[in-house]
NUKOLBA-781729 format. One line per field, with one value per residue: residue number from 1; x, y, z of N, C-alpha, C in turn; residue in one letter. Coordinates in steps of 0.1 Angstrom, whole numbers, plus 5000, padded with zeros to 4 digits. Last residue first. Example, Ala and Ser with C-alpha at 12.3 -4.5 7.8 and 13.67 -1.06 7.14 Angstrom:
2
k <- c(2 | 1)
nc1 <- c(5128 | 5132)
nc2 <- c(4978 | 4943)
nc3 <- c(5071 | 5078)
cac1 <- c(5137 | 5123)
cac2 <- c(4989 | 4955)
cac3 <- c(5071 | 5078)
cc1 <- c(5129 | 5132)
cc2 <- c(5000 | 4967)
cc3 <- c(5079 | 5078)
r <- c(S | A)
***
This chain:
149
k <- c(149 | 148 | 147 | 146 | 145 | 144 | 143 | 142 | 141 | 140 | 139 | 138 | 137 | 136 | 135 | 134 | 133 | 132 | 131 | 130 | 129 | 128 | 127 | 126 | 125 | 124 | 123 | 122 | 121 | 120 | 119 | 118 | 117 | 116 | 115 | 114 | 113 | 112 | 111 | 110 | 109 | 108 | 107 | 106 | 105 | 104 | 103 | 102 | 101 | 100 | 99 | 98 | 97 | 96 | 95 | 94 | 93 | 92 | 91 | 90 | 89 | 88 | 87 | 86 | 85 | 84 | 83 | 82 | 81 | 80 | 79 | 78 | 77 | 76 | 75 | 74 | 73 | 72 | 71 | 70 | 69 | 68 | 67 | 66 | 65 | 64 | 63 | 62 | 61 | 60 | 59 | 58 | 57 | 56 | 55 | 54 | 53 | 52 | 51 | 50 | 49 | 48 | 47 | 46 | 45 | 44 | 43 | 42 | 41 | 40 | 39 | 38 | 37 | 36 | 35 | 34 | 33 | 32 | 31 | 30 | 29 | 28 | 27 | 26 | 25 | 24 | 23 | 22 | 21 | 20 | 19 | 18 | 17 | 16 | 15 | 14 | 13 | 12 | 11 | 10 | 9 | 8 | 7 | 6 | 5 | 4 | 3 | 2 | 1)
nc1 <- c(6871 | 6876 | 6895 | 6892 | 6913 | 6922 | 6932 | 6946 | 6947 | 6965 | 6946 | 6917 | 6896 | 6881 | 6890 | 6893 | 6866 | 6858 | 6877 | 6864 | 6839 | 6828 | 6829 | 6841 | 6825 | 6842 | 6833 | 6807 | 6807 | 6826 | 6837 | 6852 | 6853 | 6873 | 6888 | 6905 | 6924 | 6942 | 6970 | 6974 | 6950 | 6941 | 6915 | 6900 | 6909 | 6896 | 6870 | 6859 | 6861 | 6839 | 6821 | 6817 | 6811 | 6791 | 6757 | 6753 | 6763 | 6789 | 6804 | 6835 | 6868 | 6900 | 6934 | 6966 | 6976 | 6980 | 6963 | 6943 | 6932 | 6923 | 6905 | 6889 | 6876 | 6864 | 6839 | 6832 | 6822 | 6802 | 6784 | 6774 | 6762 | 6744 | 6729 | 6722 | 6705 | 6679 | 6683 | 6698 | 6697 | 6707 | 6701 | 6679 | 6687 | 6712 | 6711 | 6718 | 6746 | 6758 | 6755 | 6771 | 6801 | 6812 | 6821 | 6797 | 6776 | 6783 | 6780 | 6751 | 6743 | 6750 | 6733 | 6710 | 6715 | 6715 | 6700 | 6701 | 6739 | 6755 | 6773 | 6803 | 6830 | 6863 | 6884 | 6916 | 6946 | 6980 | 7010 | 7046 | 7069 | 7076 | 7054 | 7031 | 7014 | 7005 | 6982 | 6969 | 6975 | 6964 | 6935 | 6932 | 6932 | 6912 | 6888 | 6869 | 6831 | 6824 | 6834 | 6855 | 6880)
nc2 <- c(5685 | 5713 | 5739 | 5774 | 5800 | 5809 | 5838 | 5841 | 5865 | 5875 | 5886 | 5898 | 5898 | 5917 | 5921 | 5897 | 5890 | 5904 | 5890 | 5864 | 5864 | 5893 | 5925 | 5933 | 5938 | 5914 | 5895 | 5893 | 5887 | 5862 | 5839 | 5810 | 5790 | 5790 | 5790 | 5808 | 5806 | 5824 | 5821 | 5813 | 5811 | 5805 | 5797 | 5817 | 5834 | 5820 | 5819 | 5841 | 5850 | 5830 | 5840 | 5863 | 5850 | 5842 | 5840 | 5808 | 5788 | 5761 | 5731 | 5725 | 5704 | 5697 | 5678 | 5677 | 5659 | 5636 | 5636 | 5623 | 5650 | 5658 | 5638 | 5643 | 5668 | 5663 | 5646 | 5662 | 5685 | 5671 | 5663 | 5688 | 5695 | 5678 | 5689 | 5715 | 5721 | 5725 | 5755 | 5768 | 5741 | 5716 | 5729 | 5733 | 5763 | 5753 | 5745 | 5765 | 5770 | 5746 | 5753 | 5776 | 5786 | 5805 | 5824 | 5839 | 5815 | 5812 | 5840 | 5842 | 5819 | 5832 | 5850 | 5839 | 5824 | 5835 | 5827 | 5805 | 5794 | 5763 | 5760 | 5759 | 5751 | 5753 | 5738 | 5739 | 5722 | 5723 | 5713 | 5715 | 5719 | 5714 | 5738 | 5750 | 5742 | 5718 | 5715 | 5729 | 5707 | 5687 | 5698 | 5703 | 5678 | 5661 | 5689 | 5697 | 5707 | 5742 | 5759 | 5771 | 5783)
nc3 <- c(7159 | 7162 | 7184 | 7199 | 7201 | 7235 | 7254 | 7285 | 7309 | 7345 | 7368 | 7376 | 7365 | 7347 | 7322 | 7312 | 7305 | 7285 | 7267 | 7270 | 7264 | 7243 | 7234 | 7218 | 7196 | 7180 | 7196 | 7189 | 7161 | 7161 | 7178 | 7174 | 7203 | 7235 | 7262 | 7283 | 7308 | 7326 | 7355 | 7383 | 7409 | 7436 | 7441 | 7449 | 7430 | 7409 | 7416 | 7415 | 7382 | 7383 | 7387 | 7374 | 7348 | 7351 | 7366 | 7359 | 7355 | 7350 | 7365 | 7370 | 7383 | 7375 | 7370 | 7363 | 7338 | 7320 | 7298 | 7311 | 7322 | 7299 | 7296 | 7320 | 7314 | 7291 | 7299 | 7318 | 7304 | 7286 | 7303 | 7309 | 7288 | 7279 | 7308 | 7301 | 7281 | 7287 | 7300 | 7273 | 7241 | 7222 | 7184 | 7168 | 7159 | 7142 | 7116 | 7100 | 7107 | 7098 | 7066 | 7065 | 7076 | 7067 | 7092 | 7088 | 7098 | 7123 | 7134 | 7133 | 7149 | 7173 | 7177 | 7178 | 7203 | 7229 | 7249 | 7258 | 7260 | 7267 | 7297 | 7307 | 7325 | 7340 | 7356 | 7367 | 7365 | 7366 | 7360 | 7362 | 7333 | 7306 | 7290 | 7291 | 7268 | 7270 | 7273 | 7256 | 7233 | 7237 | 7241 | 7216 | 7200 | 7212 | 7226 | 7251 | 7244 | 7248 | 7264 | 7291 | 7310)
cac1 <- c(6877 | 6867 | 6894 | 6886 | 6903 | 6923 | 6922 | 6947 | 6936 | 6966 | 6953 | 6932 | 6903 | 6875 | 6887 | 6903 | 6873 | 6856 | 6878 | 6880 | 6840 | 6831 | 6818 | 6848 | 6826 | 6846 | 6845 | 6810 | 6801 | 6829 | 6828 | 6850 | 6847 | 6859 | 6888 | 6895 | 6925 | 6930 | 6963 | 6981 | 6954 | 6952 | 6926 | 6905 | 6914 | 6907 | 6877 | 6857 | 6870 | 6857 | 6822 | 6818 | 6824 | 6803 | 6772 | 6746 | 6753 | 6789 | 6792 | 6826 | 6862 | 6885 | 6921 | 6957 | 6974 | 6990 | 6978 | 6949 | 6941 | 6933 | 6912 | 6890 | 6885 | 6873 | 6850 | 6836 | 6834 | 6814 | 6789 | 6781 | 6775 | 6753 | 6730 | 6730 | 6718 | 6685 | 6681 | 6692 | 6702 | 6702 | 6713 | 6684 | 6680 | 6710 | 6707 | 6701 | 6734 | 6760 | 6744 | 6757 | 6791 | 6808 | 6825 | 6812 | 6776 | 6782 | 6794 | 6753 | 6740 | 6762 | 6748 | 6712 | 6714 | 6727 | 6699 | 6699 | 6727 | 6751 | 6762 | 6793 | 6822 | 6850 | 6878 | 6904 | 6934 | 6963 | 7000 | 7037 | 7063 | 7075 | 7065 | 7043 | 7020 | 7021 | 6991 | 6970 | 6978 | 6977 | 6942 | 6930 | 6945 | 6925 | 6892 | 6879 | 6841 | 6824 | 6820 | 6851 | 6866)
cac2 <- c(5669 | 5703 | 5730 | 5760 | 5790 | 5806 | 5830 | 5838 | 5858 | 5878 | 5876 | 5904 | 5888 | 5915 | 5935 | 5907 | 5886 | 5906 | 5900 | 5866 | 5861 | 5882 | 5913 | 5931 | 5949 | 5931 | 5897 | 5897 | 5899 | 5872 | 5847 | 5823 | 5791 | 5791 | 5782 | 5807 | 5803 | 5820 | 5825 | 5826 | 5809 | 5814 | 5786 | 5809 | 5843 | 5826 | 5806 | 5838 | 5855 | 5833 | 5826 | 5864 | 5858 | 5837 | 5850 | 5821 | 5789 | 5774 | 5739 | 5724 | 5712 | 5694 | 5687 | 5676 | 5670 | 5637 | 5633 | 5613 | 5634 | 5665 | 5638 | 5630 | 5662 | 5670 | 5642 | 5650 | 5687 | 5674 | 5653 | 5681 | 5706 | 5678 | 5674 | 5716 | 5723 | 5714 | 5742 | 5768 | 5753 | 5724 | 5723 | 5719 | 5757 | 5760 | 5734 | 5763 | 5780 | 5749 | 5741 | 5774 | 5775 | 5798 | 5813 | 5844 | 5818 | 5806 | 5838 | 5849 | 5819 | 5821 | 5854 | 5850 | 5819 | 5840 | 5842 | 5802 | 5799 | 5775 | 5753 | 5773 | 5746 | 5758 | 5739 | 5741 | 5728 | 5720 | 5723 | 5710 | 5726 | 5704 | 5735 | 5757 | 5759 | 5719 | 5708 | 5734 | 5719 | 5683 | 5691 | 5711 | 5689 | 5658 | 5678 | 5698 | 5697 | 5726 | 5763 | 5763 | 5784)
cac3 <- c(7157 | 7157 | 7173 | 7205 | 7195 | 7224 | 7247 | 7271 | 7302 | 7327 | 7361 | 7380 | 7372 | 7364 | 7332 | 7315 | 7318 | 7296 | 7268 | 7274 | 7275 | 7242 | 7247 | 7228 | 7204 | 7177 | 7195 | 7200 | 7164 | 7156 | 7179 | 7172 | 7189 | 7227 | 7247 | 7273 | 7292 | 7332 | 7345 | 7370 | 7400 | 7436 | 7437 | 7457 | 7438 | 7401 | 7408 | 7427 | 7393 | 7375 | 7392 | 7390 | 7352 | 7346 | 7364 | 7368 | 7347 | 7356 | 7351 | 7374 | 7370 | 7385 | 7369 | 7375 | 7345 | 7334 | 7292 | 7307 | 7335 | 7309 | 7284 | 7318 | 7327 | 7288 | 7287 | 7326 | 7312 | 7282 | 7296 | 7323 | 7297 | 7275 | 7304 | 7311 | 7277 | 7281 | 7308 | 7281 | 7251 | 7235 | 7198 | 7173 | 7169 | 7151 | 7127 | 7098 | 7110 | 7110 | 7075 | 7065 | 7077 | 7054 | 7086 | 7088 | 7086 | 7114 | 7133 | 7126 | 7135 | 7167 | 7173 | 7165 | 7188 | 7221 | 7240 | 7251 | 7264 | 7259 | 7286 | 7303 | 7315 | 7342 | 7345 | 7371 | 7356 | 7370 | 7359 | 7366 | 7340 | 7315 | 7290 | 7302 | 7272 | 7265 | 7286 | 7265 | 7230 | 7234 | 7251 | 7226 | 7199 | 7217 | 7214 | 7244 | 7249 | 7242 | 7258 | 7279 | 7307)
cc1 <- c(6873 | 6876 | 6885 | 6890 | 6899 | 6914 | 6927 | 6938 | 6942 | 6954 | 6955 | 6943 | 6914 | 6883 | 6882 | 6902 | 6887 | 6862 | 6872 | 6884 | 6859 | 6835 | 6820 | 6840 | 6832 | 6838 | 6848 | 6825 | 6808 | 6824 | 6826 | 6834 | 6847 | 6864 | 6879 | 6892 | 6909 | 6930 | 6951 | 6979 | 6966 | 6955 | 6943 | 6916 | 6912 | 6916 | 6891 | 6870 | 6869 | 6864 | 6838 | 6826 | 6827 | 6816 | 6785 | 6762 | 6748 | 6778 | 6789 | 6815 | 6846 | 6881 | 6907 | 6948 | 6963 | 6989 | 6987 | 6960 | 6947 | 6941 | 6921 | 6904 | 6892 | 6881 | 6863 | 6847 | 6837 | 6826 | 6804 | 6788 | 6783 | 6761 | 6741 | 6733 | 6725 | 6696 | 6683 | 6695 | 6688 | 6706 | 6703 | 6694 | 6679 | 6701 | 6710 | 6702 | 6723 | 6743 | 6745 | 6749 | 6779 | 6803 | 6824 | 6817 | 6789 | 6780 | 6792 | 6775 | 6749 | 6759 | 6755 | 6726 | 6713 | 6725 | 6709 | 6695 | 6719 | 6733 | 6755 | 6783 | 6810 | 6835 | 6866 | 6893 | 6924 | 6955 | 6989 | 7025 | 7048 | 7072 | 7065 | 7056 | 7031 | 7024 | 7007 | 6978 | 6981 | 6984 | 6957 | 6939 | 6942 | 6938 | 6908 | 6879 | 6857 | 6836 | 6814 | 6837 | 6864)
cc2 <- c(5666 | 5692 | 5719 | 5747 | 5773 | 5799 | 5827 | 5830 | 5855 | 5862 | 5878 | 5893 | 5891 | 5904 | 5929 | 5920 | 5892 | 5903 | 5913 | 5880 | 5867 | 5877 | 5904 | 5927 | 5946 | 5939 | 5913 | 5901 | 5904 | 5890 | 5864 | 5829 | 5809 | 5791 | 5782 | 5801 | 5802 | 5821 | 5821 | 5831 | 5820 | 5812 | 5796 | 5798 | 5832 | 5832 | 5810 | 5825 | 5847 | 5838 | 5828 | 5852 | 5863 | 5837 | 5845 | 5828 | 5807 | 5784 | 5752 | 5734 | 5714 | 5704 | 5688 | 5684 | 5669 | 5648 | 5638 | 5617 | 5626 | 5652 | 5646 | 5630 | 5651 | 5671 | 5651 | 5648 | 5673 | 5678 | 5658 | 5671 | 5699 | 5684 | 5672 | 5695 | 5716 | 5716 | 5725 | 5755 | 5758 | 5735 | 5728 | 5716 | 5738 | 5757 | 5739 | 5752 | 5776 | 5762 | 5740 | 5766 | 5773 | 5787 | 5807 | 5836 | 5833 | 5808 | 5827 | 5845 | 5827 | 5816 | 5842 | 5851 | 5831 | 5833 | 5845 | 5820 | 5801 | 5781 | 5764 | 5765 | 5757 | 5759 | 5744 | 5743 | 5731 | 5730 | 5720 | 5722 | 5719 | 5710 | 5719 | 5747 | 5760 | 5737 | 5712 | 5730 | 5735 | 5700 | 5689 | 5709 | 5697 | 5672 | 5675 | 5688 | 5701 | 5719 | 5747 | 5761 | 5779)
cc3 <- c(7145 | 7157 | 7175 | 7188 | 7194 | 7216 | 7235 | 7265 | 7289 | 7322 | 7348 | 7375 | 7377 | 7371 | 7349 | 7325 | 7321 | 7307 | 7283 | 7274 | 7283 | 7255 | 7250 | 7241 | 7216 | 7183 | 7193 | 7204 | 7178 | 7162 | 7172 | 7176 | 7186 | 7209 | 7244 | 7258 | 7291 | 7311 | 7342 | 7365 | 7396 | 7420 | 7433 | 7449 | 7448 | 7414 | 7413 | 7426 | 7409 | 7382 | 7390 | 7396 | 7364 | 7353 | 7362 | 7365 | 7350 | 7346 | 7360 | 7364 | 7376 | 7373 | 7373 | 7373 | 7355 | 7341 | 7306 | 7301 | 7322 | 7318 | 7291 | 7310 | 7326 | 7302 | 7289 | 7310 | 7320 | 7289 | 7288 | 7312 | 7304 | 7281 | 7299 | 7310 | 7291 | 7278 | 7298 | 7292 | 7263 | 7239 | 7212 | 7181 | 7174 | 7162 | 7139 | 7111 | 7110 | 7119 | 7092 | 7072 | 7076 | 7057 | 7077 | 7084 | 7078 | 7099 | 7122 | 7124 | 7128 | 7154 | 7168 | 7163 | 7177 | 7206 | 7231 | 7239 | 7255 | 7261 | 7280 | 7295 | 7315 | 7329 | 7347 | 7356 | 7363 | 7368 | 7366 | 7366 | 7348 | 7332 | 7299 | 7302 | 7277 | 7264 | 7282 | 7276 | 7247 | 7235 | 7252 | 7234 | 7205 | 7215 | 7219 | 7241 | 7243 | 7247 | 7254 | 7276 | 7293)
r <- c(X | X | X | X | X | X | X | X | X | X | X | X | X | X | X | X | X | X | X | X | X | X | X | X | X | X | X | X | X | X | X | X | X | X | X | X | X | X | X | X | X | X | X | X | X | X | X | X | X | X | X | X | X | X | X | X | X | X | X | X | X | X | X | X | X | X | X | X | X | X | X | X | X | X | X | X | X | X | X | X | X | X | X | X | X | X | X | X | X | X | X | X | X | X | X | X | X | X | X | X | X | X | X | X | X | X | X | X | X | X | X | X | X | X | X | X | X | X | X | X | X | X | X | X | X | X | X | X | X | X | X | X | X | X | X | X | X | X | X | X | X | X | X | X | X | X | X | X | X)
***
C-alpha cells in the first residue's frame, strides 16, 4: 500500500527484502484524501517542514487526486518491472483496508508493506494505515518510510 509514487531507493529497497528470492507485487495506491490536511500540515511542520505546510492546500485531493494516483501507480509499476519484479497494481478509494484484506486472501499473499510518509499524530494513536492493517489481514505488515528523490 502506497500514498506517493515510489522513488528509485524505494524501489531498490523493497525488491531487495527477500533476498534473490522470486517476488511480486500487488500494489495498491490511496490518492490522498481530502479530510486529512490538518494532519499532514500538522506532521509537516514535526518535521520542520514549513513550506511543505503552507502549500498544503494546493495538492489535489479528494476526486482531483485520483489523476495524479493513477500517474503514480503506473510510475511506480513500471520502476518495480524494471528492476525484474512482477507487479499489478490498482487505486483504491472506498474502504482501504477492506480492499487489503480482500487483496491479501485472493492473491494469497505473506506479507503486506506500507510505504508511507510519517505520520506522526496518527501514528501515536496508532490510526495510521499499517497499524490498522495489522488487526484485519491476517499477514504480518511491514511499514516502512516512504524517501524524496
Amino acid at each position: 500500500m502506497i500514498e506517493q509514487p515510489l522513488t528509485s531507493v524505494d524501489v531498490d529497497f523493497v525488491t531487495s527484502l527477500h533476498g534473490d528470492d522470486p517476488v511480486s507485487f500487488l500494489v495498491l495506491m490511496q490518492p490522498r484524501g481530502d479530510q486529512d490536511r490538518l494532519l499532514r500540515a500538522i506532521d509537516d511542520v514535526a518535521l520542520g517542514e514549513i513550506p511543505d505546510a503552507l502549500r498544503e492546500a494546493d495538492v489535489p485531493e479528494g476526486h482531483a487526486a485520483r489523476g495524479p494516483a493513477e500517474q503514480a501507480l503506473v510510475h511506480s509499476l513500471e520502476a518495480l518491472r524494471k528492476k525484474g519484479a512482477k507487479a499489478s497494481g490498482q487505486i483504491i478509494e472506498n474502504h482501504p483496508l477492506d480492499t487489503l484484506k480482500a487483496v491479501v486472501e485472493e492473491a494469497n499473499a505473506d506479507e503486506v508493506i506500507v510505504l508511507t510518509a510519517p505520520h506522526f499524530v496518527e501514528e501515536f494513536f496508532h490510526r495510521d494505515w499499517a497499524s490498522r492493517a495489522r488487526h484485519k489481514v491476517g499477514v504480518p505488515v511491514l511499514k516502512l518510510f516512504a524517501h524524496n528523490e
